[in-house]
Structures are given as structure tokens and as C-alpha cells.
C-alpha positions in Angstrom: 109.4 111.6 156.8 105.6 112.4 155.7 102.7 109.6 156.3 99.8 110.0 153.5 97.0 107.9 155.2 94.9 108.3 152.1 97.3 107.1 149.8 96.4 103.3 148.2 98.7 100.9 150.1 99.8 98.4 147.4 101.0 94.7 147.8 104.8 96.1 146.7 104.5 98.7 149.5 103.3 96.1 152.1 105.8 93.4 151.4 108.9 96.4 151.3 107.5 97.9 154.3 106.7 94.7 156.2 110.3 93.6 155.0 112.1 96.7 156.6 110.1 96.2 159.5 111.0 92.6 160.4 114.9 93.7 159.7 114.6 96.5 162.0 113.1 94.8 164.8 115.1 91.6 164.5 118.2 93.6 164.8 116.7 95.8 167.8 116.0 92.6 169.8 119.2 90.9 168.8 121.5 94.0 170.2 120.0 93.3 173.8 121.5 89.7 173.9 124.7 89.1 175.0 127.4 88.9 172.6 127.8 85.1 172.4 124.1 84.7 172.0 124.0 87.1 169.4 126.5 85.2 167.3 125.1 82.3 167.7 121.5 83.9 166.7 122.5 85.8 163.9 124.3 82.5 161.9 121.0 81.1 162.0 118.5 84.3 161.6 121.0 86.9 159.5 120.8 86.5 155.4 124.2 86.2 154.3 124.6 89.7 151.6 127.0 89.1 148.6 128.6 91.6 146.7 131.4 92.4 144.8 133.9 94.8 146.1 137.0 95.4 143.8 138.9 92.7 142.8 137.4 90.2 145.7 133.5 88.9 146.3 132.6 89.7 149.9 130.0 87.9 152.1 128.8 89.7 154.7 125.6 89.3 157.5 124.1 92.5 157.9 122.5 92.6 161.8 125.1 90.6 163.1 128.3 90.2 164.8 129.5 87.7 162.1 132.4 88.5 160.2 132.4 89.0 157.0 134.4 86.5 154.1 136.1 87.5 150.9 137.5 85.5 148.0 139.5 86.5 144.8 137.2 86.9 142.0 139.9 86.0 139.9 140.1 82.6 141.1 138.0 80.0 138.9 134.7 79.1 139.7 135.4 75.7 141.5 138.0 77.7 143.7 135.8 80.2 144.8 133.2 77.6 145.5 135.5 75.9 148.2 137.3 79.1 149.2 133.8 80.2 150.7 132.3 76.6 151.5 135.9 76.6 153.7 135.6 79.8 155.3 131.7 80.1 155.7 130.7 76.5 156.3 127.1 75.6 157.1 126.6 79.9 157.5 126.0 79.8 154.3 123.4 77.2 154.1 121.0 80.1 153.9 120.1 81.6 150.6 121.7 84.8 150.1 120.9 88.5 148.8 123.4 89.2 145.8 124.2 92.8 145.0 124.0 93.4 141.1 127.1 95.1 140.0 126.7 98.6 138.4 127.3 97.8 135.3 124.6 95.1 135.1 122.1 97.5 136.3 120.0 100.3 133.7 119.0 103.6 135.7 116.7 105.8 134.7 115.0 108.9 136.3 111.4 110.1 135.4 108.6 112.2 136.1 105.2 111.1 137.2 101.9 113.0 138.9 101.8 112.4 142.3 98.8 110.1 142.0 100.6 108.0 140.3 102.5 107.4 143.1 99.5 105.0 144.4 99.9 102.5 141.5 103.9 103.5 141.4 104.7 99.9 139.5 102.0 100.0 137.0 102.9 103.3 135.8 106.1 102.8 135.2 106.1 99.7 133.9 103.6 101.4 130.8 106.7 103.5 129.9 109.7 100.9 130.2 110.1 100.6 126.7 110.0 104.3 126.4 113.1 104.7 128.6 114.8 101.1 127.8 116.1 99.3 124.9 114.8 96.1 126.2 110.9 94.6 125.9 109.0 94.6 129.1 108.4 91.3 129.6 112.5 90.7 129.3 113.4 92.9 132.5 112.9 93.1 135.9 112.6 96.3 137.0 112.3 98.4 140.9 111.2 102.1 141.0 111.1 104.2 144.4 110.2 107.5 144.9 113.4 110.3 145.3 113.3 112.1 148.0 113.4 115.8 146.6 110.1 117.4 147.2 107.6 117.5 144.8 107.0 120.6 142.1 104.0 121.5 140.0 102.3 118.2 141.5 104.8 115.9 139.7 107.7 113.5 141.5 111.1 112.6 141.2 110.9 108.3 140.6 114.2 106.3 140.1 113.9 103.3 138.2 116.3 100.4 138.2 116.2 98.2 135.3 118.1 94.4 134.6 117.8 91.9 131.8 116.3 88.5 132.6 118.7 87.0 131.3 121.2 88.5 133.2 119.1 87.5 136.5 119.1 84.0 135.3 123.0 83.9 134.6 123.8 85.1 137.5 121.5 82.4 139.4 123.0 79.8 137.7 126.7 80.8 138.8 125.9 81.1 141.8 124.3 77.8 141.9 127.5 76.3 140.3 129.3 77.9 143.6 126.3 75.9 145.8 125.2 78.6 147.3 121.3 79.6 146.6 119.6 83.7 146.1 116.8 84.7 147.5 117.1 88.3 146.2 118.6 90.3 143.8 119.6 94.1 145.0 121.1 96.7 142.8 124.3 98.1 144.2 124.3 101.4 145.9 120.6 101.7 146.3 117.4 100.1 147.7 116.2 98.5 144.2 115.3 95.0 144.5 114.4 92.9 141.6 111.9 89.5 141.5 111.1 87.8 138.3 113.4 84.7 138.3 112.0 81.6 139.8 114.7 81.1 142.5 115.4 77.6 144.3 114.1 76.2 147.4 115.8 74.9 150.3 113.4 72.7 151.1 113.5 68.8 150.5 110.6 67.1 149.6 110.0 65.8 153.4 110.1 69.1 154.6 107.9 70.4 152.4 105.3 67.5 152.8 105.4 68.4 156.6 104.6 72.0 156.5 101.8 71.5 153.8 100.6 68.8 156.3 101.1 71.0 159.1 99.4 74.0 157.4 96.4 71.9 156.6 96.1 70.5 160.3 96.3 74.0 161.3 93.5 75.2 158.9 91.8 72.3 160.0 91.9 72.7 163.6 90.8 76.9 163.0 87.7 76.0 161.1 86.8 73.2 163.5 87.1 75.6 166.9 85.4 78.6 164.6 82.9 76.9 162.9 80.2 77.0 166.3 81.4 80.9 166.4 81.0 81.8 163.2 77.6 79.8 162.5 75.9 81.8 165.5 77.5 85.0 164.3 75.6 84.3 161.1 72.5 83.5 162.6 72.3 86.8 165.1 73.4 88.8 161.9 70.6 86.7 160.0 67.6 87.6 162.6 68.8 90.9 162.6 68.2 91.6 158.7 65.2 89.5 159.3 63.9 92.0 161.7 65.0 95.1 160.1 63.1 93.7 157.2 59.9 92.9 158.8 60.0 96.6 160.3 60.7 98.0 156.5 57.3 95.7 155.2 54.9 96.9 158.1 56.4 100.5 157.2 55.5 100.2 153.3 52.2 98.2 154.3 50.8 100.7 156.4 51.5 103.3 153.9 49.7 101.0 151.2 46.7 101.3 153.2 47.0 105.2 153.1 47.4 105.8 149.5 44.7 103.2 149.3 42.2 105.1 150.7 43.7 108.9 150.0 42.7 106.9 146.1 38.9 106.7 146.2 39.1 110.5 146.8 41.4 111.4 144.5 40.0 109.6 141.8 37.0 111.4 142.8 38.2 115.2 142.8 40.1 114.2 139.3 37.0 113.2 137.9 35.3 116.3 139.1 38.4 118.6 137.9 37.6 116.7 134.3 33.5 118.4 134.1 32.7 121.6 133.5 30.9 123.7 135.6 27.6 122.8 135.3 26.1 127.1 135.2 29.1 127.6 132.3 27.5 124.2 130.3 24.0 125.9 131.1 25.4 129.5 129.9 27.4 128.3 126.8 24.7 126.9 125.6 22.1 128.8 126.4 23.9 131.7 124.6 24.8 128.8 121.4 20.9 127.7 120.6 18.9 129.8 118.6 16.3 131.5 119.7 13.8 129.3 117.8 14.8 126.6 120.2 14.2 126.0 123.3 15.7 123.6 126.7 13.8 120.9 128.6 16.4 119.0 130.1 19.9 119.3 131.1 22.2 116.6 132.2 26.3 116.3 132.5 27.9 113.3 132.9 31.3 113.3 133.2 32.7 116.1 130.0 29.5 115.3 128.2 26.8 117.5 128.1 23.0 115.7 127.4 20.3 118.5 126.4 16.9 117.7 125.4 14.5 120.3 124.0 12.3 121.7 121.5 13.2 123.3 117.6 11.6 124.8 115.2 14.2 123.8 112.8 16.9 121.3 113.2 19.1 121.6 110.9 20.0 125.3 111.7 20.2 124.1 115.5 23.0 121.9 114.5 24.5 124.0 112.1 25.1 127.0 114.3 26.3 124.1 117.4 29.0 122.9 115.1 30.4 126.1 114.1 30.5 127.4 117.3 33.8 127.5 119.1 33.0 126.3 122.5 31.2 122.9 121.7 32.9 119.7 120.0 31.9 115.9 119.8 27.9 117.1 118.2 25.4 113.9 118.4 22.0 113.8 118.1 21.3 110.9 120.8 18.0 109.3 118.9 15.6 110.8 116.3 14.1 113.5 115.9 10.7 113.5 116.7 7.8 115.8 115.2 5.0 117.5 118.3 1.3 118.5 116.7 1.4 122.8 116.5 4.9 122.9 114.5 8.6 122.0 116.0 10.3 118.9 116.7 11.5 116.9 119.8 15.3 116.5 120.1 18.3 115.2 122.6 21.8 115.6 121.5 24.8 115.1 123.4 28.0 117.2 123.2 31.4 117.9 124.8 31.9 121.7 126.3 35.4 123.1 125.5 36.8 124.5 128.4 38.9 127.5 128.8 37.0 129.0 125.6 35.5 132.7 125.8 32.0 132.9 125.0 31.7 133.8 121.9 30.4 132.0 119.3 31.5 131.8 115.4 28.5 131.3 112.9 
């Protein structure tokens, strides 16, 4: 037997294991009593197990040391009702596990992936009406895994497949015989089949008692675990609180960094954004005519501020604009005329960067 501890444990896979479990252990701890006891035990604890085995219906207790009952199937309904009821007594007060005949059971054998195998139920029950004549929501149906070993990642699965209906009429006999199902099982294999609303055994008292007696035991938990659980919330509560507070002096004191790593990046951005200020002095120098000359020279920011004096200022701007390392041209206020010839200017312009040094006229 392989164990896949990775594998998705489904509710189906809990309740079957869980099931095979309890039977297994019951029966372990019942084969250490002595032979009276166990008897005595096993009427009370053992499911009766119904099947049909020929021409008779036999009534066994799996686990125990009680013999097993038979009855002519032949025999009307009434007579098998009091043949068992005489032979069994209050044994079978219990409800029972009947075992579907053959012939009332569909099987079917497909292939699935391997890891389908996690959500075994669900993909099978998408191809039922592949593999059935029947609807889907008609049947009940069980699936296991075969035990051949798996090729070219794909599995044996064995799928057992019964009517409603015939769940339902076979319910109902068995209720005309008084005797109750718990279970339906398919014969000669581990399929087990749900689906049919079965009866209780339960009167109304009893059942009022155990929802009373669940809900005074629920009561009685959350009373003596309510002091726990409220101080368990409250450590668990200081403890984000503090793990929090650690986090916000963290991110404050690296506020205050970037905070003042900001004045001086500004700063050095800024200063990346002006030119040099011997290029501005060069390109410009080189871009004036020689008619002109500089009295002032001022950058602020990636504008340029000259003042100076022209002989003529309309060819001063003219040869500025066409020139390939200047943009933005503004004279910044008139033009004033200076006794012996020339005029007064300041104009204010933007240096292209990254431009050689030539000029285009």
C-alpha cells in the first residue's frame, strides 16, 4: 500500500477512511473480550449486513460472534417480515447495510489522470452520462481507484452506478419488512451508495435530548473557553500592535532620510539642468557678430541673460536665431540708442546642449 501525503484529502476519503477505521478497531478491541461478552457487545455495537444469497435473504453481523439468519425469498413479504422479526428479535432493531444485487447495479471502468484522483467524485460524476443511460441527478453512484498500477500517468477507476429509484424501492420494502437501512453496498465490492434520505431511529424525545444535550455541551465549552480564548486574542492583539509600532518607527526614520537626502537632490538636479557656464560664455561668444560686443553675463537656471553693445540689431538677432545651438530668442526690454553710433541691448535665451559648435547662418 502507497501513502501520497500531498494528495488533497477529500470529505469522501475522510468519512470511508474514518469508517474503515472505526470497524477495524472495534473489531480489534472486541476479539480481546471473552466470548460471552463479545456476544453480548456485538448485538448492540455490530450493524446487522443483508444480502441476498441464492434463493434465501441472509442477515449476518460482520465483527461478531452472532449468527447469522436466513429466510426464503420466496416467501411473501409479510412472511419474511415475521420469519426475521422471530429469528432476530430486538438484533435487528439497528438499521441495517443491504447489499444491492448484481443485477441492480451498472459497472463501468474508465480512465482518468492521476490528478484527478484528488477530486475522484467530481470527475467522474462530469462523465456519468457519457458512460450511463441514466441522467446524473437520477443515480447514485461510488468510484474507487483499481489497484493495477498506473501507466502513462493515467488510472484504472471502477464506477458503480444505481438508479434512484431503485434505491428508493428497495427502502421502502425493506420498510414494509420493519427493518430500517443505513447503507446501500453493491455486491462483491467496496461501492457504497448515499442519495436516499434514509429513516431515523430516533423518537422525537430522543432527539429533543441530544439537541438539548448538544447545546448544553456547546454551552458549557464556550463558557470555560471564553476567559482562554479572550486573553489569547489580546496577547495576539499587543503582539501585532507591537510589530506594528516597530514597522512605523522603521518607515518614519527613513522619511526623515529621504527628507533631507531631498534638499540636495533637488539641488544637484537643478544644477544637472544648466549649462556650463564657460560653454554658454563660448557658444555665444563664437554666435555674436563681431560688430557686437558683451557687457554682462548671467544664467539662471537653462536661461542665458546677456547684455551688451550692437552696431546693428537686427543682424544680431538674425544670425542668434539661425544658429543651431540657441533656442527661446527674447530681447528682455528695448533697445536703447548710446551717443557715438550702436545700441544698448539684453536678451535672454536658452543654450542647447549637446550641440557642436557650429553655427548655421
Amino acid at each position: 500500500m502507497r501513502l501520497d501525503f500531498r494528495a488533497n484529502v477529500t470529505w469522501a476519503d475522510f468519512t470511508r477512511a474514518a469508517g474503515a477505521f472505526g470497524h477495524w478497531w472495534a473489531s480489534e478491541i472486541l476479539s480481546m473480550l471473552p466470548e460471552d461478552w463479545r456476544s453480548g457487545i456485538g448485538s448492540c455495537v455490530s450493524r446487522p449486513y443483508m444480502r441476498h444469497s441464492g434463493s434465501q435473504w441472509v442477515i449476518s453481523w460482520p465483527g461478531s460472534d452472532i449468527a447469522s439468519i436466513s429466510v426464503d425469498a420466496s416467501l411473501p413479504d409479510s412472511a419474511i417480515g415475521a420469519s426475521l422479526a422471530g429469528q432476530a428479535g430486538d438484533r435487528l432493531a439497528r438499521a441495517l447495510t443491504f447489499e444491492l444485487p448484481g443485477r441492480d447495479v451498472l459497472r463501468r471502468s474508465i480512465r482518468l489522470p492521476v490528478a484527478a484522483t484528488t477530486r475522484l467524485r467530481s470527475a467522474v460524476e462530469l462523465q456519468l452520462e457519457r458512460i450511463s443511460p441514466f441522467r446524473s441527478e437520477d443515480v447514485a453512484f461510488d468510484c474507487v481507484v483499481s489497484s493495477n498500477e498506473a501507466k502513462d500517468g493515467e488510472v484504472d477507476v471502477e464506477v458503480a452506478i444505481v438508479p434512484l429509484a431503485t434505491l428508493v424501492r428497495y427502502r421502502d420494502w425493506l420498510k414494509g419488512l420493519e427493518l430500517h437501512v443505513s447503507a446501500f453496498h453493491a455486491e462483491g465490492g467496496n461501492h457504497r451508495f448515499g442519495g436516499v434520505s434514509f429513516d431515523w431511529q430516533w423518537n422525537r424525545n430522543t432527539q429533543r435530548w441530544a439537541l438539548a444535550g448538544a447545546g448544553t455541551v456547546c454551552w458549557i465549552a464556550a463558557y470555560l473557553l471564553a476567559p482562554s480564548l479572550r486573553q489569547s486574542e489580546f496577547d495576539n492583539t499587543s503582539a501585532q500592535v507591537s510589530a506594528l509600532q516597530i514597522v512605523s518607527s522603521d518607515a518614519a526614520q527613513a522619511k526623515d532620510t529621504l527628507d533631507g537626502l531631498a534638499g540636495p537632490a533637488a539641488f544637484l538636479a537643478q544644477k544637472e539642468k544648466q549649462p556650463p557656464p564657460l560653454d554658454a560664455l563660448r557658444a555665444l561668444t563664437v554666435g555674436i557678430p563681431n560688430n557686437t560686443r558683451l557687457t554682462s553675463f548671467v544664467i539662471e537656471g537653462d536661461r542665458v541673460r546677456a547684455a551688451g553693445i550692437t552696431r546693428d540689431s537686427t543682424l544680431l538677432m538674425r544670425v542668434l536665431t539661425k544658429s543651431n545651438r540657441f533656442s527661446d530668442l527674447r530681447w528682455d526690454g528695448p533697445i536703447e540708442p548710446i551717443p557715438g553710433g550702436g545700441s544698448r541691448f539684453t536678451l535672454e535665451l536658452t543654450l542647447r546642449t549637446g550641440v557642436s559648435g557650429g553655427m548655421l547662418l
